[in-house]
C-alpha positions as CSV (number, residue, x, y, z in Angstrom):
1,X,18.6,-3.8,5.1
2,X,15.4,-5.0,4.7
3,X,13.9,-6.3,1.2
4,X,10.4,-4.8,1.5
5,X,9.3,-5.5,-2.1
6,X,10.4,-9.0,-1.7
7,X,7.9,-9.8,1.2
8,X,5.7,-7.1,-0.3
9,X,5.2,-9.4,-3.7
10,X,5.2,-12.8,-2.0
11,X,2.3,-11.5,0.3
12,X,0.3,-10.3,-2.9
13,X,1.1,-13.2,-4.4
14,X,-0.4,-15.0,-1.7
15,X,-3.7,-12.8,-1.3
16,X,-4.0,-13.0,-5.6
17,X,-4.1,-16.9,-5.3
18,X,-6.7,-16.6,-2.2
19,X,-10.8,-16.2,-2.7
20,X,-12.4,-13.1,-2.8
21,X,-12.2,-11.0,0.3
22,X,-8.3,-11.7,1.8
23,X,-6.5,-9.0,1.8
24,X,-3.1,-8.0,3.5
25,X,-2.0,-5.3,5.9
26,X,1.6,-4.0,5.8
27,X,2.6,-1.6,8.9
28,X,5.8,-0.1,9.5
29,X,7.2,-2.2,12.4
30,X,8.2,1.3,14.4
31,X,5.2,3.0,14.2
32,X,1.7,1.1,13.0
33,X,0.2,4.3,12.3
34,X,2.0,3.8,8.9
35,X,0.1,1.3,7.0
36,X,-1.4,-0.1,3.6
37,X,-3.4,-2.6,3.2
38,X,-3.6,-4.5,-0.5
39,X,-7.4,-6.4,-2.0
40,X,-6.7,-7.9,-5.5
41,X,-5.9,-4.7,-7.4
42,X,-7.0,-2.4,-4.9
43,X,-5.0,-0.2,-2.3
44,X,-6.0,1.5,0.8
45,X,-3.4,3.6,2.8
46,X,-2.8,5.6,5.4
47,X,-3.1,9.4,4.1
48,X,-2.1,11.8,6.3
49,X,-2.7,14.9,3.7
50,X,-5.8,17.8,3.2
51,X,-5.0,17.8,-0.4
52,X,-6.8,16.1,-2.9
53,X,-5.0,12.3,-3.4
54,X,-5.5,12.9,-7.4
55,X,-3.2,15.9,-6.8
56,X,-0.9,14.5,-4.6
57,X,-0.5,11.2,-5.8
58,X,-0.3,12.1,-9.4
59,X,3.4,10.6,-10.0
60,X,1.3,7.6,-9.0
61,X,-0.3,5.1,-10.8
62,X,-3.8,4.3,-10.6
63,X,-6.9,4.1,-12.1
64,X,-9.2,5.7,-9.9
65,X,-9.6,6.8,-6.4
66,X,-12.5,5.0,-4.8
67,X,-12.6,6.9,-1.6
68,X,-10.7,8.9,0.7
69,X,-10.7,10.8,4.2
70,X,-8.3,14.1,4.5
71,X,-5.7,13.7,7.3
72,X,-7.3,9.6,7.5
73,X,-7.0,6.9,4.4
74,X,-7.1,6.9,0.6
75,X,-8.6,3.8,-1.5
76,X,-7.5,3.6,-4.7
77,X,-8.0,1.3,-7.6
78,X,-4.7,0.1,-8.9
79,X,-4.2,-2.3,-11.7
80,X,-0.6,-3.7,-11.8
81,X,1.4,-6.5,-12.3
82,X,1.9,-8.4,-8.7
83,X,5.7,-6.8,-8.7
84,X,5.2,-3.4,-10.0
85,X,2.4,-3.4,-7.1
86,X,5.1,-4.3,-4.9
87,X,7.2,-1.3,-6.4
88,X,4.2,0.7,-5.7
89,X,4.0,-0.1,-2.6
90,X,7.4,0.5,-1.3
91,X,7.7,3.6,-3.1
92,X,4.7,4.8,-1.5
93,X,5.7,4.2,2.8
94,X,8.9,6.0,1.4
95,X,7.8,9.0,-0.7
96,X,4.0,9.3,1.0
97,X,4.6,7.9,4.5
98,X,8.2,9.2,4.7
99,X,9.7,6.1,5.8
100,X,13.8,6.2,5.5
101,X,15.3,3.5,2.9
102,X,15.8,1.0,5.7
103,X,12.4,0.4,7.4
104,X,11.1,-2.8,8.4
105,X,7.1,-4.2,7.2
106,X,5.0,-6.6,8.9
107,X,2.9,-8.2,7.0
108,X,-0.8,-9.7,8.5
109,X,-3.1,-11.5,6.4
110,X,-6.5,-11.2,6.8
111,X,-10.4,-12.1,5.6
């Protein structure tokens, strides 16, 4: 089984101690369509919902969403420590993007 919110928080870790503008993506190693991406306290995610993310996420935290596109990606403004954001994280490929307990990340760094 795979320890997602292990590689989750060493990779936020990583983008936290990085200048301005890194960020990571994590995709679901079966299917890329499944994805969030982390900036230094900011998430954006795959969304594949019509209903508005401050309804649908609202067992979430966060402090605001920034921007989002029905059936596309939601950007939200989350301000945690780096392994509750790892938590988050997790929790949201399973309960958002569905993914089973057992799925496998890749993680890709990028500026």
């Amino acid at each position: 089984m795979a320890d997602n919110p292990a590689l989750i928080e060493s990779a936020i870790r990583e983008i936290n101690s990085e200048d301005d503008g890194a960020f990571v993506t994590f995709a679901v190693a079966a299917n890329d369509d499944l994805w969030v991406q982390y900036l230094r306290a900011t998430i954006n995610a795959h969304y594949p919902f019509s209903v508005d993310p401050k309804q649908n996420l609202r067992t979430f935290t966060f402090s605001r969403v920034e921007e989002w596109v029905p059936g596309e990606y939601v950007w939200l403004e989350v301000a945690l420590s780096e392994r509750d954001m790892a938590l988050w994280i997790d929790r949201y490929f399973r309960e958002v993007l569905g993914c089973e307990a057992d799925y496998r990340l890749i993680a890709s760094r990028d500026e």
